[in-house]
py3Dmol code that shows the C-alpha trace and the ligand (Angstrom):
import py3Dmol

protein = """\
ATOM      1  CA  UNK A   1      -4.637  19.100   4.168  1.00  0.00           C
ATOM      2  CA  UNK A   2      -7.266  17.869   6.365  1.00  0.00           C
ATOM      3  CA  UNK A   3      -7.845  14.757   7.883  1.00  0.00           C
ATOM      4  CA  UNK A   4      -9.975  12.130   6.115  1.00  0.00           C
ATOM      5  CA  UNK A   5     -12.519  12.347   8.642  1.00  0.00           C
ATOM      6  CA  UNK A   6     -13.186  15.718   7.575  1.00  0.00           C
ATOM      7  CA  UNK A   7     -11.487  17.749  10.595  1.00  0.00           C
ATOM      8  CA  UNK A   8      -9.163  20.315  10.463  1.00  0.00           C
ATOM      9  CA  UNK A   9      -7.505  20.530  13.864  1.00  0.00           C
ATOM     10  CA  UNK A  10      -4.759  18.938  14.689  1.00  0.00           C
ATOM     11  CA  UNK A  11      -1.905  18.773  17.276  1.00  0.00           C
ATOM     12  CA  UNK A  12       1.936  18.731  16.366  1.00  0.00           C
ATOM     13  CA  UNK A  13       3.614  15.003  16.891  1.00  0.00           C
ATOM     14  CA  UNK A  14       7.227  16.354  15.826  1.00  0.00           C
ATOM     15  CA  UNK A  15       9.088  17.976  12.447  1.00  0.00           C
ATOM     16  CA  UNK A  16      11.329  15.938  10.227  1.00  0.00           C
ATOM     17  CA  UNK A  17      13.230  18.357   8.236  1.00  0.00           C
ATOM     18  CA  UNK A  18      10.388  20.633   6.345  1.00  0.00           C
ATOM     19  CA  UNK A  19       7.707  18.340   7.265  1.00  0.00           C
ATOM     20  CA  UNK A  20       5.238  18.195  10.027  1.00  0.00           C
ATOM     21  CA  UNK A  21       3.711  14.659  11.531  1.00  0.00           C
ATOM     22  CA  UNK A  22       0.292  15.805  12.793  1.00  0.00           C
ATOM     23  CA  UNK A  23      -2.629  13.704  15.266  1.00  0.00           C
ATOM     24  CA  UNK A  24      -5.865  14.750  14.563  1.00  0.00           C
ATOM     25  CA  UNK A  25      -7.628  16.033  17.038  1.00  0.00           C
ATOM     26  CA  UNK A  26     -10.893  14.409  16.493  1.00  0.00           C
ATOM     27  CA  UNK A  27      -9.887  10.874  15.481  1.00  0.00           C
ATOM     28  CA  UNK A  28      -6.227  10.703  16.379  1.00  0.00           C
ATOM     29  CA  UNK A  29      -5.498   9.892  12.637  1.00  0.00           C
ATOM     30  CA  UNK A  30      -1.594  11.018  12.489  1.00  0.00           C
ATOM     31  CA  UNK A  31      -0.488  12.381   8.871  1.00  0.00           C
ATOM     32  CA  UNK A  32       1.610  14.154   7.197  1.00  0.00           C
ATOM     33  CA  UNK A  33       1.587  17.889   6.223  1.00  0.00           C
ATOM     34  CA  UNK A  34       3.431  18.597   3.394  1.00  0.00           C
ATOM     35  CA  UNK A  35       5.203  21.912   2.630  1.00  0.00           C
ATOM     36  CA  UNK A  36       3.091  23.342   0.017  1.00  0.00           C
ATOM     37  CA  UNK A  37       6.222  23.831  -2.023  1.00  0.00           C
ATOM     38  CA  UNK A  38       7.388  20.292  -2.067  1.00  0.00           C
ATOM     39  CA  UNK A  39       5.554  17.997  -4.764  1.00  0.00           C
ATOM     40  CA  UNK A  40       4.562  14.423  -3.107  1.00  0.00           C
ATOM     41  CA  UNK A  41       5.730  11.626  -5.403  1.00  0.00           C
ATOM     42  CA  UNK A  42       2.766   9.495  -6.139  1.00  0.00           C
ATOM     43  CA  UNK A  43       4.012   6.474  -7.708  1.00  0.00           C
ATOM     44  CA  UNK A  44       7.221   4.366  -8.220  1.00  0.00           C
ATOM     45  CA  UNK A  45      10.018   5.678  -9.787  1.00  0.00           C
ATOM     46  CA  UNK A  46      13.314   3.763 -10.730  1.00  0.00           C
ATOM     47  CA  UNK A  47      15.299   4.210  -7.428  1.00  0.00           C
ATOM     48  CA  UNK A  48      12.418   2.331  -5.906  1.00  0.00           C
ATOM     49  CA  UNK A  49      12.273  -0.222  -8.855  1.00  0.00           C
ATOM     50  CA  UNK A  50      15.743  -1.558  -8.245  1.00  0.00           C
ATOM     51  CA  UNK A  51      15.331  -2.256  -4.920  1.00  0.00           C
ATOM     52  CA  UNK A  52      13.151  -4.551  -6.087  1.00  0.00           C
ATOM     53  CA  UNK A  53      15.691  -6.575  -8.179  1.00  0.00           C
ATOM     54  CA  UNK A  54      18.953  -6.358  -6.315  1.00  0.00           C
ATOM     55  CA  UNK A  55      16.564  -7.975  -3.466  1.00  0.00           C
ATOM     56  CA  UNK A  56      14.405 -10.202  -5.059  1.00  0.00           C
ATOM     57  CA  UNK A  57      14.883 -12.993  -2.664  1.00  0.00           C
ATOM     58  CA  UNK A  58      14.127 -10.896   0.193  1.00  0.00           C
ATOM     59  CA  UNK A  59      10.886  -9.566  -1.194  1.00  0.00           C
ATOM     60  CA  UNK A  60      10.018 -13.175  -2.477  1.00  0.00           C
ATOM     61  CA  UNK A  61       9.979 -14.427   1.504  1.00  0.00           C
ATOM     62  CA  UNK A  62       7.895 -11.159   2.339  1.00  0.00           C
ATOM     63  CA  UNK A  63       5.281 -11.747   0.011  1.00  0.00           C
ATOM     64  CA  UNK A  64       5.252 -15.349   0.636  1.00  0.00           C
ATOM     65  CA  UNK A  65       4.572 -14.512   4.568  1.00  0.00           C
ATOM     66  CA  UNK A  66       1.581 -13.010   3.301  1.00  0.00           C
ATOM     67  CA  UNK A  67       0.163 -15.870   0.391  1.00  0.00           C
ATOM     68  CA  UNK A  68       0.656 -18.321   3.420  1.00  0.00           C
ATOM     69  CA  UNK A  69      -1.054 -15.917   5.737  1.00  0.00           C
ATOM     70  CA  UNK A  70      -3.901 -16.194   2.927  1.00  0.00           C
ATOM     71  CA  UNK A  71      -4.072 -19.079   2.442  1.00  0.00           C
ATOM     72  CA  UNK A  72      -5.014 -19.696   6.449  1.00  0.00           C
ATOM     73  CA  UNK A  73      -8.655 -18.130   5.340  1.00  0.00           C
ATOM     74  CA  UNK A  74      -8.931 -19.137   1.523  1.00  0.00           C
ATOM     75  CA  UNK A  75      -7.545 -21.885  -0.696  1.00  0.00           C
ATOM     76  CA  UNK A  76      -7.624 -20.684  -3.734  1.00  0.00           C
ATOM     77  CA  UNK A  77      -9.573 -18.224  -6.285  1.00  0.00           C
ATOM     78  CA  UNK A  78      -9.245 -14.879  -7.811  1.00  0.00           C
ATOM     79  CA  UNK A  79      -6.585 -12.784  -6.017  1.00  0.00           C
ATOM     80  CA  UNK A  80      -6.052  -9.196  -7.402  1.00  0.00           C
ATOM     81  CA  UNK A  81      -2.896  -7.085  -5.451  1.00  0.00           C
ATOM     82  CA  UNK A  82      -3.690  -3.746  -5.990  1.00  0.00           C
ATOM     83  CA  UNK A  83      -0.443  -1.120  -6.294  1.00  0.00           C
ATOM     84  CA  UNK A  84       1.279  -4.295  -7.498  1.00  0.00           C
ATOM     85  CA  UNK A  85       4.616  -2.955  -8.125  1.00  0.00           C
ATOM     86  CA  UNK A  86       7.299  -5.568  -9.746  1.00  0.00           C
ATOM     87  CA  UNK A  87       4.967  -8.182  -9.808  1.00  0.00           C
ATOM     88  CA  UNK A  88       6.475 -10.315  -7.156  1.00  0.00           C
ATOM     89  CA  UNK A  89       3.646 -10.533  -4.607  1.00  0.00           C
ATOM     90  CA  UNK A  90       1.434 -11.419  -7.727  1.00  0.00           C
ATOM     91  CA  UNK A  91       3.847 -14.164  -9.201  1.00  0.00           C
ATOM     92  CA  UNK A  92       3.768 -16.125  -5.743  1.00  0.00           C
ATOM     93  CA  UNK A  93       0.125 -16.033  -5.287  1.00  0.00           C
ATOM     94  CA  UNK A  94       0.391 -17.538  -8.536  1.00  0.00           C
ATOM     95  CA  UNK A  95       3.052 -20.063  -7.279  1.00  0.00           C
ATOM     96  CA  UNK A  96       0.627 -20.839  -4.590  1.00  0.00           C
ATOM     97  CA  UNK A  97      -2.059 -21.807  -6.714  1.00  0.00           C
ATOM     98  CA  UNK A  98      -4.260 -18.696  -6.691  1.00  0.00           C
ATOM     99  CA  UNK A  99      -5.939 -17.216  -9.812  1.00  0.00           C
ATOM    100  CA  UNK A 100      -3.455 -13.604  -9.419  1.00  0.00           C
ATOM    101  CA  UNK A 101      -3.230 -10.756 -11.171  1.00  0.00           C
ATOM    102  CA  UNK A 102      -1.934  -6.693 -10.475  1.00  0.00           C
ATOM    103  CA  UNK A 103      -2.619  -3.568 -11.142  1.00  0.00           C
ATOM    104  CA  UNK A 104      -0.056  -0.862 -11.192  1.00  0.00           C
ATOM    105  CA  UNK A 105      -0.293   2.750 -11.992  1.00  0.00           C
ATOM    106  CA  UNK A 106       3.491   3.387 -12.561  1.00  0.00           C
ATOM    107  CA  UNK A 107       4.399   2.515 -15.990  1.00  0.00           C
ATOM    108  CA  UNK A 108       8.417   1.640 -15.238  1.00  0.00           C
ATOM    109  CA  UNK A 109       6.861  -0.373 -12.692  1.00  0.00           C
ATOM    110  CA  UNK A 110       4.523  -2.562 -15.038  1.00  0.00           C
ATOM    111  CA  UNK A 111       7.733  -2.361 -17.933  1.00  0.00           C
ATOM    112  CA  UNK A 112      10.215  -3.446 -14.976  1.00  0.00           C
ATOM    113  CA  UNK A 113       7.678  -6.628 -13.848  1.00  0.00           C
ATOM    114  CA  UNK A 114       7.641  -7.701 -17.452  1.00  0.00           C
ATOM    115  CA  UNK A 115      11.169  -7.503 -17.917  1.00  0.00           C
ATOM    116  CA  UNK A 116      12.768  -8.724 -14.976  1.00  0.00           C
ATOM    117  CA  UNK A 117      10.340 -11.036 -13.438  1.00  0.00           C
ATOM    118  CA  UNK A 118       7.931 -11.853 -16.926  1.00  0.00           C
ATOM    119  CA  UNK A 119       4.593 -10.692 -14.928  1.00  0.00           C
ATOM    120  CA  UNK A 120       2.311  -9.229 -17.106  1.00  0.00           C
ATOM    121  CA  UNK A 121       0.858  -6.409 -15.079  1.00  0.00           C
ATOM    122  CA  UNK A 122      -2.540  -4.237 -16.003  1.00  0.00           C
ATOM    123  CA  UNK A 123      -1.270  -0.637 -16.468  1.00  0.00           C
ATOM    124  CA  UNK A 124      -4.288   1.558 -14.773  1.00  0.00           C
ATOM    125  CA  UNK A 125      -5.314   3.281 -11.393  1.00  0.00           C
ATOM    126  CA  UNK A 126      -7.648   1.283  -9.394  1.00  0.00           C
ATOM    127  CA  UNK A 127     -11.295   1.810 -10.347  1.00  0.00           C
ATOM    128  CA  UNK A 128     -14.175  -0.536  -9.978  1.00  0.00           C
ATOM    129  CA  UNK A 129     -14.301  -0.908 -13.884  1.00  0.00           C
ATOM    130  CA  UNK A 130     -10.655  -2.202 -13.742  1.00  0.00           C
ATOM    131  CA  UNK A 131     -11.142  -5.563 -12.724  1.00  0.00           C
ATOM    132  CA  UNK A 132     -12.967  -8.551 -13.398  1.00  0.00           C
ATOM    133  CA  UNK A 133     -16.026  -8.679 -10.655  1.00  0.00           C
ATOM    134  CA  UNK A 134     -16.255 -10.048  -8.348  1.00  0.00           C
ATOM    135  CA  UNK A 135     -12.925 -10.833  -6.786  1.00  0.00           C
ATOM    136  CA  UNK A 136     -12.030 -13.515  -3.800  1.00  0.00           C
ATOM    137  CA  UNK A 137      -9.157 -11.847  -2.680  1.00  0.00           C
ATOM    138  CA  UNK A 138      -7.464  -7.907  -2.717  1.00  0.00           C
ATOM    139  CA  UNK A 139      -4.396  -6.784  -1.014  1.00  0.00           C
ATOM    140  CA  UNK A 140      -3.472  -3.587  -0.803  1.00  0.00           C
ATOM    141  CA  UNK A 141      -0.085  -4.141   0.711  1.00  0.00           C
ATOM    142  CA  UNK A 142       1.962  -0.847   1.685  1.00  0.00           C
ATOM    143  CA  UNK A 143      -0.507   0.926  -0.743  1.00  0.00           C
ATOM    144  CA  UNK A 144      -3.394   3.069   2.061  1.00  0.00           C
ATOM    145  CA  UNK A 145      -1.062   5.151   3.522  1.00  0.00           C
ATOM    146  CA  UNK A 146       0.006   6.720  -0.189  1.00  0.00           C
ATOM    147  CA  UNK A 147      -3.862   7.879  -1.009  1.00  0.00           C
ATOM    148  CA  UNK A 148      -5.649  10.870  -0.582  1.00  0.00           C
ATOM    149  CA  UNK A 149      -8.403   9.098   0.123  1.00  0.00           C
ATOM    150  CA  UNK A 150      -8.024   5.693   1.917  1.00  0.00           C
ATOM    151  CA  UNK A 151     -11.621   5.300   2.754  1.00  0.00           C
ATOM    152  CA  UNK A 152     -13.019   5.797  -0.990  1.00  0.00           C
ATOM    153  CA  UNK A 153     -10.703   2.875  -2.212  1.00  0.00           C
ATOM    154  CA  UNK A 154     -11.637   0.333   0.261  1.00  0.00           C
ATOM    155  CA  UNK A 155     -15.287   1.587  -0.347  1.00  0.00           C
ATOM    156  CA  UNK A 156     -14.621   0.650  -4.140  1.00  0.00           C
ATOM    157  CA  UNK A 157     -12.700  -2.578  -2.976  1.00  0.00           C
ATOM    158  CA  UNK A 158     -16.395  -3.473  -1.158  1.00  0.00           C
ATOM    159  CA  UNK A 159     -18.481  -3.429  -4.536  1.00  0.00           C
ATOM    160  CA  UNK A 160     -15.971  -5.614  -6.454  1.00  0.00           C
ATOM    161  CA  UNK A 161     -15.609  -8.004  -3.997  1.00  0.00           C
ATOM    162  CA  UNK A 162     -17.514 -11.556  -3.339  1.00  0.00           C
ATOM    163  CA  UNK A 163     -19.966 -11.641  -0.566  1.00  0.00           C
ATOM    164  CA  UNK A 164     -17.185 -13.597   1.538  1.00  0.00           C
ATOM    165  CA  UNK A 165     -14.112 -12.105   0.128  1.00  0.00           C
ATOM    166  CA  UNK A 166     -11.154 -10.797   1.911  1.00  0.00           C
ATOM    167  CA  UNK A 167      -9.130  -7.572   1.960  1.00  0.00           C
ATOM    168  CA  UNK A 168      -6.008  -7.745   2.762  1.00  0.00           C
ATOM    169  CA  UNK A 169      -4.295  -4.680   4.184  1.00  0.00           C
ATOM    170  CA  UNK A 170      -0.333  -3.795   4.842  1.00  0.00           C
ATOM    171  CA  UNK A 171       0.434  -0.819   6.279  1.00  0.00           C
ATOM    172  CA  UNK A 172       3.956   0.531   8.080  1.00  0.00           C
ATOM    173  CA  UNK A 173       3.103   0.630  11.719  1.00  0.00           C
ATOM    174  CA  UNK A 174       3.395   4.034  13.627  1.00  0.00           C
ATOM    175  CA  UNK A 175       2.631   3.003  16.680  1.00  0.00           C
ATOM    176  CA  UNK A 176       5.772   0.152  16.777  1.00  0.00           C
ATOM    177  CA  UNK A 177       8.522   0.206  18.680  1.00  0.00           C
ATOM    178  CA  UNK A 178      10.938   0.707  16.027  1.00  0.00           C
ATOM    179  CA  UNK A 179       8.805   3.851  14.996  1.00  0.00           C
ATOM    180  CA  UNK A 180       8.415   5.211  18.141  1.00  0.00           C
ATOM    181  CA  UNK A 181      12.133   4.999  19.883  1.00  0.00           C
ATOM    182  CA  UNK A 182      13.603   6.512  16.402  1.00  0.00           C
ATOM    183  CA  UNK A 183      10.696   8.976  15.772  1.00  0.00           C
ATOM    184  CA  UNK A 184      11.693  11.380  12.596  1.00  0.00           C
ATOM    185  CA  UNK A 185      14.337   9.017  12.033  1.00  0.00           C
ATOM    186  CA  UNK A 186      12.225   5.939  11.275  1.00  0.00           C
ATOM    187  CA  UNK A 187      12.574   4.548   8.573  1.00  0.00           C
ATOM    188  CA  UNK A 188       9.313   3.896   7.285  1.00  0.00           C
ATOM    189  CA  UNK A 189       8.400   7.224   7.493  1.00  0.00           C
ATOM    190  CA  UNK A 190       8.656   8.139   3.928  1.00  0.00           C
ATOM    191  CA  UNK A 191       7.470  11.250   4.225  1.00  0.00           C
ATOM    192  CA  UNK A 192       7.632  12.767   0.519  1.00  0.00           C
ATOM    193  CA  UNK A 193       4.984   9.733   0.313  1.00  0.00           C
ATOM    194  CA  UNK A 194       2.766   8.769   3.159  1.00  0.00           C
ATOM    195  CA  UNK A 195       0.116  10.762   3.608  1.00  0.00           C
ATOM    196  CA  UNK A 196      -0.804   8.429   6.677  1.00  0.00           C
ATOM    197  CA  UNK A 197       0.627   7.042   9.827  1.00  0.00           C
ATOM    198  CA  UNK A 198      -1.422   4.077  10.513  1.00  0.00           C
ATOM    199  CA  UNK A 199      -1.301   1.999  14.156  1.00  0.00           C
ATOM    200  CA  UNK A 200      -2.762  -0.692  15.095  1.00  0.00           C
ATOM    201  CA  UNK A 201      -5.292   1.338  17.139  1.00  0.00           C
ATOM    202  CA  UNK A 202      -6.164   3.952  14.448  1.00  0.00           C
ATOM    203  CA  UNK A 203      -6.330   1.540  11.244  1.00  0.00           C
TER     204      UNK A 203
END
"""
ligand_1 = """\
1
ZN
Zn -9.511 12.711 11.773
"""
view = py3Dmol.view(width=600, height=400)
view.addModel(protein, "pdb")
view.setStyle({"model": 0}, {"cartoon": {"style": "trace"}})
view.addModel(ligand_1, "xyz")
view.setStyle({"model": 1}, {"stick": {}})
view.zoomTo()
view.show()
């Protein structure tokens, strides 16, 4: 796989069991090479889901951290959360007063949100044509570092925007401390799904 800048050549960060963390050589850009016969998961599965549940509480304050962080540039309006998950992130933007909704490509996901949580989620990859335009607010929270093609999405994210809207981005951060003293062993690695390894430099 190459690099989304286009480049090919790389240099070897370290293995974690069959995988290899790669820098790219051109933009620095570390990723993730994936043994061709390993399949990448793509989207939630249940294992993920239940997380979700048994720590509601805990995810409720994480989100939060981010409406209030928000809410520091706008007040209210349309807020979509793109790779929405269980809903939760959605259902305290609502809380907070902001017009939210999600969209969530994993159907357990979407079923789970409705079930658990009653947040009705919109069941569909992101696309332009999949949201009411134009939007005040996205977040793509732990969401770039999954695609194959970060820079296409947040292209997209541009048209169906407002002319003073706001993208909100959450990414694992490769270049913290945590990350770099435990190296293969971090645990935000994830490696049969990201594709990227973003810090706060290369982002
Ligand atoms: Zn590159």
């Amino acid at each position: 796989m190459r690099c989304y800048c286009g480049a090919k050549d790389h240099k070897l960060l370290f293995c974690a069991s069959s995988y290899q963390i790669v820098q790219c050589l051109a933009c620095d850009q570390v990723r993730t090479i994936t043994p061709s016969k390993i399949e990448r998961k793509q989207i939630y599965n249940k294992e993920d889901i239940s997380v979700y549940i048994e720590k509601e509480v805990m995810f409720r304050l994480l989100f939060k951290r981010i409406v209030d962080f928000i809410k520091q540039y706008k007040k209210d309006g349309t807020f979509v959360d793109i790779g929405a998950g269980v809903g939760l992130l959605v259902d305290e933007a609502r809380r907070a007063g902001f017009d939210a909704s999600g969209i969530e490509p994993s159907l357990s996901a979407v079923r789970a949100a409705r079930k658990f949580f009653h947040i009705q989620l919109l069941h569909t990859k992101f696309t332009e044509k999949s949201m009411k335009k134009p939007v005040d607010i996205v977040v793509l929270n732990h969401v770039l570092e999954h695609l194959p093609n970060p820079h296409a999405v947040i292209r997209t994210i541009a048209n169906v925007l407002e002319k003073d809207g706001l993208l909100v981005i959450g990414v694992p951060n490769f270049g913290s401390i945590m990350s770099l003293l435990k190296k293969s062993r971090w645990q935000s690695l994830v490696l049969d799904q990201h594709r990227w390894h973003f810090t706060q430099k290369n982002t």
